[in-house]
N, C-alpha and C positions, 0 to 999 in steps of 0.2 A: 663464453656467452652466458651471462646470468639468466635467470627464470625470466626475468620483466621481455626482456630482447629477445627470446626463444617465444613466448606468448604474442608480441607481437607480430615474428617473422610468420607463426602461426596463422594469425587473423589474415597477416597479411593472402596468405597461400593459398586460405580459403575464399580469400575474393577475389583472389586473380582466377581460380578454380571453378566459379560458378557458374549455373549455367544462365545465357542471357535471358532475361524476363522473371527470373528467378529469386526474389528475395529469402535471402538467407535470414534465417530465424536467429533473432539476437538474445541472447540469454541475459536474462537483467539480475539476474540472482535472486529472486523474490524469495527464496528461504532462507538466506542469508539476510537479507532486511528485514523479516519479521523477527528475526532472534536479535536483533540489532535493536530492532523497536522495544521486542520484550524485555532485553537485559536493559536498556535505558530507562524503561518510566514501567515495565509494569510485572518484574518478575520481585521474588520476595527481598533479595539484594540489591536494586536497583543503583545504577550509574546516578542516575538524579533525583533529587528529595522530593517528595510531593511538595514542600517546598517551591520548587520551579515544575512543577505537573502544573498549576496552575499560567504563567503565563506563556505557556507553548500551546495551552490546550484552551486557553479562556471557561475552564472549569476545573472542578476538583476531579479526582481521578474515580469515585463513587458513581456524581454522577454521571461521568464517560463510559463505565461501564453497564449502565444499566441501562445507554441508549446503544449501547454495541445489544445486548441482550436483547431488547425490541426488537431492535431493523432487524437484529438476525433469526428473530422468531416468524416474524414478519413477513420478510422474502427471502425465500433461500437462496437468493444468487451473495448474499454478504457471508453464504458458511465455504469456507476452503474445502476445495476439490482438486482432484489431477485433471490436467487438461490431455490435451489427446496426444501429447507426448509424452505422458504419463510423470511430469513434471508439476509439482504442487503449485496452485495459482495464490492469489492473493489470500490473508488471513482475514475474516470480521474484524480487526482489532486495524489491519492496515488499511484498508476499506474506507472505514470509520474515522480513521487520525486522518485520509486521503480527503474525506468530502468534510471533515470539522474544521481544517486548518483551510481551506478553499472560503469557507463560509466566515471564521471566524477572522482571518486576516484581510478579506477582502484579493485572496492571492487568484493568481491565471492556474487552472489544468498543470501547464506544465512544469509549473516549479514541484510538482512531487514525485520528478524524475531523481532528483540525487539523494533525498533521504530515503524514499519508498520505493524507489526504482518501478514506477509507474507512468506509464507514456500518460500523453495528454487525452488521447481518445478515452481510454481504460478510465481516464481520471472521471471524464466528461461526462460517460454514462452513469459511471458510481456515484456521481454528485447526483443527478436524475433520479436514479433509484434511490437514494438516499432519504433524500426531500421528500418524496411519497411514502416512502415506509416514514419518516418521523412524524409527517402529517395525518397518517393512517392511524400509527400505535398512540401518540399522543397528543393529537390535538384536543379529544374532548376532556382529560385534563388538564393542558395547559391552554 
């Protein structure tokens, strides 16, 4: 039996195992997709050229992070914390790409389930808090 077959007979075990009324808590890998987002557009090597930073992000990569720096000066729910599983939540940077790409492509909440591995709800409120922290820190200059 390979790893893939053993991981599933797994998941499998644990839901036949559950107890009813019970939602089992789904691990979406949130640190694994912030290192995934970092190595792609924003560590010193990057997968992709700023070059294409631009049409993923409908800005250059300067000004995307000087509005991660706002929101996240702004309200602290955009700075990563451990949640009460002592498991690291989302980063300012994933947060940020979460409610830009919602905004900028006209996308639903829950398409930032397979690149950010962020439900729709998680998406829904970060776009809210988004929105006011950018209208907060920079509305009176722009």
């Amino acid at each position: 039996m390979d790893s893939d077959d053993e991981m599933m007979l797994q998941l499998f075990t644990e839901e036949q195992n559950a107890q009813p009324g019970k939602r089992r808590n789904i691990n979406r890998h949130r640190e694994a997709s912030a290192m995934l987002l970092d190595a792609d557009y924003f560590n010193d090597d990057t997968t992709h050229s700023p070059k294409e930073f631009w049409p993923r992000f409908r800005m250059n990569k300067e000004l995307f992070l000087t509005i991660v720096h706002g929101v996240r000066e702004y309200d602290k729910y955009f700075m990563a914390k451990k949640d009460c599983t002592g498991l690291w939540g989302f980063t300012s940077i994933q947060k940020c790409t979460a409610a830009m790409r919602c905004l900028a492509y006209g996308a639903p909440p829950d398409t930032t389930n397979d690149y950010l591995q962020m439900v729709d709800s998680t998406c829904t409120e970060n776009l809210c808090r988004f929105c006011r922290a950018v209208i907060a820190v920079f509305a009176k200059d722009y």
